[in-house]
Every structure is written in C-alpha cells, then in structure tokens.
ROMAR-516035 format. One record per residue: residue number from 1; x, z, y of N, C-alpha, C in turn. Coordinates in steps of 0.2 Angstrom, whole numbers, plus 5000, padded with zeros to 4 digits. Layout:
BEGIN
r kelo = NUM; neast = X; nup = Z; nnorth = Y; caeast = X; caup = Z; canorth = Y; ceast = X; cup = Z; cnorth = Y .
...
end
This chain:
BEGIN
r kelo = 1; neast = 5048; nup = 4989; nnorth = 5008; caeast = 5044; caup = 4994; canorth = 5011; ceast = 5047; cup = 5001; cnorth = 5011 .
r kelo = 2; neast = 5044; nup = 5005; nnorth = 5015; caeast = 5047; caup = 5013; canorth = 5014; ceast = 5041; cup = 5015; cnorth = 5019 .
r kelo = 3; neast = 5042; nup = 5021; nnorth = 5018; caeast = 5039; caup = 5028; canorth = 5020; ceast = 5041; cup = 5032; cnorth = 5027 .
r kelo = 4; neast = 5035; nup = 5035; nnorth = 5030; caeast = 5036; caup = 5036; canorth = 5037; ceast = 5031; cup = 5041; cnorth = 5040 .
r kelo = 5; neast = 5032; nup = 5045; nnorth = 5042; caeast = 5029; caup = 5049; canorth = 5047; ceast = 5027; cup = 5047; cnorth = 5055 .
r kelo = 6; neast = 5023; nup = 5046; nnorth = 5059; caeast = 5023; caup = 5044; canorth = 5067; ceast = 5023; cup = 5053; cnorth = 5069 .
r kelo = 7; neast = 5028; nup = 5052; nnorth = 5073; caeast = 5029; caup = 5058; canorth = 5078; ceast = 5027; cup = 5057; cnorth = 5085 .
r kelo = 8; neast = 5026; nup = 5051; nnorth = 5087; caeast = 5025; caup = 5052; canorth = 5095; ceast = 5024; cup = 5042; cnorth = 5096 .
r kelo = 9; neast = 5023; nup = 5041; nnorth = 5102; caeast = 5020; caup = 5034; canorth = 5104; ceast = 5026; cup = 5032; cnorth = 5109 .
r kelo = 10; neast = 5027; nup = 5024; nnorth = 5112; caeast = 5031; caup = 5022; canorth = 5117; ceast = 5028; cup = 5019; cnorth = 5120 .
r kelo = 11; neast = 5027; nup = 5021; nnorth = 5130; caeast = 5024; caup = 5017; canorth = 5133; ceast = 5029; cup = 5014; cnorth = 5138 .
r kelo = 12; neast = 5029; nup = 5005; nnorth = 5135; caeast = 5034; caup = 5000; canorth = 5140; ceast = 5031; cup = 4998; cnorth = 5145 .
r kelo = 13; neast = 5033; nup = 4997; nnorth = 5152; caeast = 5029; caup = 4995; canorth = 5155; ceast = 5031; cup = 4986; cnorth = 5158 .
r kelo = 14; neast = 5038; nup = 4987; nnorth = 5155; caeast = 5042; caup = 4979; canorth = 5154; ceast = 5044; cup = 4979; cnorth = 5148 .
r kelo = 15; neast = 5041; nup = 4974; nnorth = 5146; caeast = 5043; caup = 4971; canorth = 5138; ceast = 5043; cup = 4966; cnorth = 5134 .
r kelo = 16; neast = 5046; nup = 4961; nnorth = 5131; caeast = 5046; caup = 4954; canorth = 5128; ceast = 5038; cup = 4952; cnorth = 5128 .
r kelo = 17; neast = 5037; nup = 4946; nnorth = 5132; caeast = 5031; caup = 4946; canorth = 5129; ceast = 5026; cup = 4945; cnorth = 5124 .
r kelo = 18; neast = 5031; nup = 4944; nnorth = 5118; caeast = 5026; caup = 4946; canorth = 5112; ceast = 5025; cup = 4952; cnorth = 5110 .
r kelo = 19; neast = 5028; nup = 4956; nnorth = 5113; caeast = 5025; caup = 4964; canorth = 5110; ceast = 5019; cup = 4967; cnorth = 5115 .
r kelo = 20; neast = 5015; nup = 4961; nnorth = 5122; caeast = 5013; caup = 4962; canorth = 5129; ceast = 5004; cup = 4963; cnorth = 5120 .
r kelo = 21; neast = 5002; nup = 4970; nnorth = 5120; caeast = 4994; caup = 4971; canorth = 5121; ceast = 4996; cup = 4976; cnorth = 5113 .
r kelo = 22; neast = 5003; nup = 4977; nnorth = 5111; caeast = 5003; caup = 4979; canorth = 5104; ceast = 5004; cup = 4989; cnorth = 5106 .
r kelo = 23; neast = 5003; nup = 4993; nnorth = 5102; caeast = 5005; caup = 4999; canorth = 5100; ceast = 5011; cup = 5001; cnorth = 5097 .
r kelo = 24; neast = 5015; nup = 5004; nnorth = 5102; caeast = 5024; caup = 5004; canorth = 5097; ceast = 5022; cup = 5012; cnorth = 5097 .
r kelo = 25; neast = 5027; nup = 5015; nnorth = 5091; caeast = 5025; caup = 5021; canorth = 5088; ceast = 5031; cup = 5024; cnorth = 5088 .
r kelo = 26; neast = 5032; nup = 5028; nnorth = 5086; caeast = 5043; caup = 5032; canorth = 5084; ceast = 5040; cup = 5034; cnorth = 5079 .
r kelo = 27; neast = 5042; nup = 5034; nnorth = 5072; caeast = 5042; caup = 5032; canorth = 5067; ceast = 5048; cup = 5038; cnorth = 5063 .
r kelo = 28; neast = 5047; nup = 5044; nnorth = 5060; caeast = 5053; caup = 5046; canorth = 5055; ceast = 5053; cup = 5043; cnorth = 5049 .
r kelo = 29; neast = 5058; nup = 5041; nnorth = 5048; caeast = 5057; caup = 5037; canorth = 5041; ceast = 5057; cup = 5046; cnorth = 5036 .
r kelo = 30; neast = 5056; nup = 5044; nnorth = 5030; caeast = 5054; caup = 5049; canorth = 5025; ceast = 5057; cup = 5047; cnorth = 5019 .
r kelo = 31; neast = 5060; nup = 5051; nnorth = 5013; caeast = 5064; caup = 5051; canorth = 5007; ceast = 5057; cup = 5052; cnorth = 5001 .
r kelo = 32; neast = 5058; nup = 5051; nnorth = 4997; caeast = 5050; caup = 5051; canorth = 4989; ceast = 5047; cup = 5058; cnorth = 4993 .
r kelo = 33; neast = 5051; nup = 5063; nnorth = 4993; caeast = 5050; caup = 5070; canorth = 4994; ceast = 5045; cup = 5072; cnorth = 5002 .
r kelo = 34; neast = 5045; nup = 5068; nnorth = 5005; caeast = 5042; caup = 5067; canorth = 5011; ceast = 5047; cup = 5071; cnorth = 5016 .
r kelo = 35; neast = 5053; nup = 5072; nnorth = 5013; caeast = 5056; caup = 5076; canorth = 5019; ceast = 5060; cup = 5070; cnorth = 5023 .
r kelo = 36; neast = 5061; nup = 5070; nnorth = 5029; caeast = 5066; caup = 5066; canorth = 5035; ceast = 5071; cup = 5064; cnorth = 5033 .
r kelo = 37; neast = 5070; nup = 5057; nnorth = 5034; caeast = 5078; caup = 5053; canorth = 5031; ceast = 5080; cup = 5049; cnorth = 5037 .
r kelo = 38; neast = 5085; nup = 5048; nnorth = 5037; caeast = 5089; caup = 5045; canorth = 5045; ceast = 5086; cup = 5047; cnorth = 5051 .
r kelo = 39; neast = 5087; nup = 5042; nnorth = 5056; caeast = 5086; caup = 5042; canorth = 5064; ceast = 5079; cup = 5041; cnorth = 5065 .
r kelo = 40; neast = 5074; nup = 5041; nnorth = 5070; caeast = 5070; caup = 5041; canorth = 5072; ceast = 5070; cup = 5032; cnorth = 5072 .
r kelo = 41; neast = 5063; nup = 5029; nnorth = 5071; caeast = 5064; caup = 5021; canorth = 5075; ceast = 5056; cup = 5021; cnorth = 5079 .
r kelo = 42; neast = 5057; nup = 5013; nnorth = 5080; caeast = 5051; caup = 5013; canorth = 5085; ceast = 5047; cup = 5005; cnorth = 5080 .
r kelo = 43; neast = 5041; nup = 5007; nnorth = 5080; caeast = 5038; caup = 5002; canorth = 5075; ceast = 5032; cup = 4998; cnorth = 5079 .
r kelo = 44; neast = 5031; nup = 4996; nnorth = 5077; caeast = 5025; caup = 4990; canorth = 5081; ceast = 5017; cup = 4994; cnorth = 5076 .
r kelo = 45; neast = 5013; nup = 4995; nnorth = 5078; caeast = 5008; caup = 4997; canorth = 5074; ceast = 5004; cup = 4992; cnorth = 5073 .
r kelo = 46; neast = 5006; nup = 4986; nnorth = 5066; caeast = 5000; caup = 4980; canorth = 5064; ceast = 4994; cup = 4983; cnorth = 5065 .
r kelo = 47; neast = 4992; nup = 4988; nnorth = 5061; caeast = 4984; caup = 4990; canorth = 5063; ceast = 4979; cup = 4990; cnorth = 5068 .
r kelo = 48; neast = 4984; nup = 4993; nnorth = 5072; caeast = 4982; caup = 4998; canorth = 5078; ceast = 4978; cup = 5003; cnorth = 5078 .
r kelo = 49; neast = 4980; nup = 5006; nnorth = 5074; caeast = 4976; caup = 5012; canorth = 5071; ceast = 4979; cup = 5019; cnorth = 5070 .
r kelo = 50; neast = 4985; nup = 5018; nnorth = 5068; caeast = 4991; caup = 5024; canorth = 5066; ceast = 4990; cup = 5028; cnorth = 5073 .
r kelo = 51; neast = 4991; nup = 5035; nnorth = 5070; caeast = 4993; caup = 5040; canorth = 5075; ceast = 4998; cup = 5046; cnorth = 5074 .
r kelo = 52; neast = 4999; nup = 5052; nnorth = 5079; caeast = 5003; caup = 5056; canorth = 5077; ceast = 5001; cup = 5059; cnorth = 5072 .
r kelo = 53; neast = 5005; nup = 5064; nnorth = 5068; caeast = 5006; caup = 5064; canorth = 5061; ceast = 5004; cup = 5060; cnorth = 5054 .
r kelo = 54; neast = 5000; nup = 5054; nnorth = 5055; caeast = 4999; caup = 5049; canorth = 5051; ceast = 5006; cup = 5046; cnorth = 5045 .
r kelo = 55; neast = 5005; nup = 5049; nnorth = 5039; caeast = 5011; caup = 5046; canorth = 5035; ceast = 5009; cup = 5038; cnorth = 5033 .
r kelo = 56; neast = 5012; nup = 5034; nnorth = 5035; caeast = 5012; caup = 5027; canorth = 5036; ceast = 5017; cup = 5024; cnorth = 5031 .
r kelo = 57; neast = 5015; nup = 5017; nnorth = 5027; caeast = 5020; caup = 5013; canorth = 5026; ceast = 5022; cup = 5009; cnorth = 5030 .
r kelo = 58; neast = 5027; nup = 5006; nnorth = 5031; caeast = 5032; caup = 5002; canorth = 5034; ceast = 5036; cup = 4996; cnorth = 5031 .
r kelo = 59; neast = 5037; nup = 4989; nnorth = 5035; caeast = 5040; caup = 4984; canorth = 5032; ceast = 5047; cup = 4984; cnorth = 5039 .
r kelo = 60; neast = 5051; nup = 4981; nnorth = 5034; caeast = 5056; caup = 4979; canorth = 5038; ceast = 5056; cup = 4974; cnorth = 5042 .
r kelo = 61; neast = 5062; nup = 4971; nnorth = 5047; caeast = 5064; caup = 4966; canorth = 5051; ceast = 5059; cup = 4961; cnorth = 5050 .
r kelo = 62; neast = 5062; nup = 4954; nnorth = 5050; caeast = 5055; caup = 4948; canorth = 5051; ceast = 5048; cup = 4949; cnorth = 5047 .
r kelo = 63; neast = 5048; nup = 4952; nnorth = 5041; caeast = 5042; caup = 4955; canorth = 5038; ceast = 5036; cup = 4959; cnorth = 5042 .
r kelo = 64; neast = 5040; nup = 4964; nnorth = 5048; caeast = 5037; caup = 4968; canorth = 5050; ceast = 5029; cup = 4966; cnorth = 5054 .
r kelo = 65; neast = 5032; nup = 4957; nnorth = 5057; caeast = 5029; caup = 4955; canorth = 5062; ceast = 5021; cup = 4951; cnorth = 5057 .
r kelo = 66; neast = 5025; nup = 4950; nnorth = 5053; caeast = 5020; caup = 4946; canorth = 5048; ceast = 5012; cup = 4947; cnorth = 5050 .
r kelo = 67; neast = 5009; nup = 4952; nnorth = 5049; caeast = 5003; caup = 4952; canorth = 5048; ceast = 5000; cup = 4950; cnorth = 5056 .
r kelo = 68; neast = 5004; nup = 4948; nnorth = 5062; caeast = 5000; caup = 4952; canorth = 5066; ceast = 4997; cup = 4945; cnorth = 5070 .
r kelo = 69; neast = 5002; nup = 4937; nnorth = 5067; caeast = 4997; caup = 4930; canorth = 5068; ceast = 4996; cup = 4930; cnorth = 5076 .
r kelo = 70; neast = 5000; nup = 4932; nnorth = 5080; caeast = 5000; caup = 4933; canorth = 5086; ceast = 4999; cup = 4925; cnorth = 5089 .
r kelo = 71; neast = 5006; nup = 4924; nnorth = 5088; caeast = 5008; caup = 4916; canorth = 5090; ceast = 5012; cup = 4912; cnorth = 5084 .
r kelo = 72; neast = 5015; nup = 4908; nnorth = 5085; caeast = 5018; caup = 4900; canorth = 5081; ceast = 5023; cup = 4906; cnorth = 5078 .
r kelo = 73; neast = 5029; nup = 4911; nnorth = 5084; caeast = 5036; caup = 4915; canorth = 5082; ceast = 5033; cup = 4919; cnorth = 5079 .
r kelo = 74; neast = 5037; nup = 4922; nnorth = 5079; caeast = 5037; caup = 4929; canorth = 5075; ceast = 5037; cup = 4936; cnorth = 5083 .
r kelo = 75; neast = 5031; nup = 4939; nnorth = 5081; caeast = 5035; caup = 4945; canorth = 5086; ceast = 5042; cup = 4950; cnorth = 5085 .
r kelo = 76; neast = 5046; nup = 4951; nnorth = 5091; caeast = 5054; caup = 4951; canorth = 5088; ceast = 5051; cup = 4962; cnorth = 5087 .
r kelo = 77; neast = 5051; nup = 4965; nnorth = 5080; caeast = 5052; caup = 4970; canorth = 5081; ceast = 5056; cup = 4971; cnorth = 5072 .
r kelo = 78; neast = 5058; nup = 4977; nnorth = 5075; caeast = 5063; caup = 4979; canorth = 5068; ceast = 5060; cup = 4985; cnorth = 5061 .
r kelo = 79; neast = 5051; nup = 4984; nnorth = 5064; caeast = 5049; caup = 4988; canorth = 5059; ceast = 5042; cup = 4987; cnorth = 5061 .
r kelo = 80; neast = 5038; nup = 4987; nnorth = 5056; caeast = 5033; caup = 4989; canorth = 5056; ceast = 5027; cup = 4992; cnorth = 5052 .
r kelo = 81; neast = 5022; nup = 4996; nnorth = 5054; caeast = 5019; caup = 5000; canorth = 5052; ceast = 5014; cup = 4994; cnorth = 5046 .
r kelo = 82; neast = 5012; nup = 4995; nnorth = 5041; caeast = 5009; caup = 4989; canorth = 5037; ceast = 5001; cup = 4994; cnorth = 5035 .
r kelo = 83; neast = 5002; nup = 5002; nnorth = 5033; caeast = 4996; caup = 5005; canorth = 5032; ceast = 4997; cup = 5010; cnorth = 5031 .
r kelo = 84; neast = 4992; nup = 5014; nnorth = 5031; caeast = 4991; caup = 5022; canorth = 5034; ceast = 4991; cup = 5024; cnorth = 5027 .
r kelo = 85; neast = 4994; nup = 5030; nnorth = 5025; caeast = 4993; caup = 5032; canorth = 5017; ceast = 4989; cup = 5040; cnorth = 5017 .
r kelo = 86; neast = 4983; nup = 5036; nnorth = 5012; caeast = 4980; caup = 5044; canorth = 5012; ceast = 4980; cup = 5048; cnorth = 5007 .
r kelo = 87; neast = 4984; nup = 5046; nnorth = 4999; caeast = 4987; caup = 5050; canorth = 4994; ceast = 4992; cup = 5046; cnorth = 4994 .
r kelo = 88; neast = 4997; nup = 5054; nnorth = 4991; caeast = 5004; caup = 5050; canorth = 4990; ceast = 5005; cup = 5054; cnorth = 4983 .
r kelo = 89; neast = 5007; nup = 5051; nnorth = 4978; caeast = 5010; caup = 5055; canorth = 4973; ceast = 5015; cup = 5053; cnorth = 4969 .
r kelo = 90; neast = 5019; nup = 5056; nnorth = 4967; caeast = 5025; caup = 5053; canorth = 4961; ceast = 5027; cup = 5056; cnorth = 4956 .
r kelo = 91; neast = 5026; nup = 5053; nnorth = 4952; caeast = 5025; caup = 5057; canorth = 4943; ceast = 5032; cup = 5060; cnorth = 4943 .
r kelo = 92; neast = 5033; nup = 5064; nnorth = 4940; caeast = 5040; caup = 5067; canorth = 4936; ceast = 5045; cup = 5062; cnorth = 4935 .
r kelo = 93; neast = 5051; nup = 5063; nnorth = 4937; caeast = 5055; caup = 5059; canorth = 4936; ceast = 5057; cup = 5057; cnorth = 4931 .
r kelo = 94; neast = 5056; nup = 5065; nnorth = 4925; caeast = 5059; caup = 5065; canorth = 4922; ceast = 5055; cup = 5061; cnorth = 4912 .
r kelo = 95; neast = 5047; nup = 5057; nnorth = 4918; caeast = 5044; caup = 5057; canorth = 4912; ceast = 5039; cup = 5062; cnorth = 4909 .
r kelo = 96; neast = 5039; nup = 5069; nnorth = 4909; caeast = 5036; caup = 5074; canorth = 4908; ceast = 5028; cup = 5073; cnorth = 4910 .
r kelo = 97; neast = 5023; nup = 5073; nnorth = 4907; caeast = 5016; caup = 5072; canorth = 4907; ceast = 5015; cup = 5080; cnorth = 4910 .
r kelo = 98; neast = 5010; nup = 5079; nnorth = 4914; caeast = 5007; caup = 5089; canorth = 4915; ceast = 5003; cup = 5088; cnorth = 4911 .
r kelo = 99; neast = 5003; nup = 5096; nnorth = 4907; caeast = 4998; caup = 5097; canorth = 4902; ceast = 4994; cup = 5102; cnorth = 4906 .
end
C-alpha cells in the first residue's frame, strides 16, 4: 500500500465494462514526507467517497480491485484507492521521543 493525494476526477464515457457505475480519480502518489513522488495515475475509488485534496491510501494491481465484489473477475484497474486518511504521523526516524 502507499500514499496519495486526489488531484482531480476522470470522466469515460467508453470503458471496460467493469469499471461501467465506478469513480476513477488522478491520484499523485506521495513520499512519508507527503511531498510528490512520481507520475500522476488514475485509481478506481473502492469507497466512493474520495475527493479533490483528500490524502488517500491506495493498493496496487490485482489487490486494487479486491474490495469492490463487483463480479466472479476482478475489475482490470492498476490502482486503487482503499481509505481516506485523516491523521497522518510518523515518529522520528531517528527514534528520538519529544520531550
């Protein structure tokens, strides 16, 4: 799993039919630090809830499709959004407790 920002939505108006009634989202992936890491991608939103600025977890490839029990396959997507995150925190790397 990794980490994500939603920047903006995708309206298809032809598309496999397993992805036919889902919310696809563009997706910046995120580094621990929440700054941008790689290319933009486009994510299936299991929820259907996620929106712009929402920092989101995400699963990858066949995982991605997992929650969504559509049908018997899998929906074919290369990312998906798993939960909406509303703390984020990460201790000191270096072990250092705050006093």
């Amino acid at each position: 799993m990794y980490i994500g920002k939603v920047v903006g939505n995708v309206v298809c108006t032809q598309k496999d039919e397993g992805l036919n009634g889902l919310k696809l989202m563009v997706v910046q992936p995120l580094k621990d630090d929440l700054t941008p890491k790689g290319k933009l991608q486009i994510a299936i939103d299991t929820l259907g809830q996620a929106g712009k600025d929402d920092i989101v977890y995400l699963a990858k490839s066949g995982e991605s499709s997992l929650p969504l029990k559509k049908q018997k396959e899998l929906v074919p997507s290369d990312a998906g959004i798993m939960g909406i995150i509303d703390y984020y925190h990460i201790q000191d790397q270096g072990g250092n407790k705050d006093e």
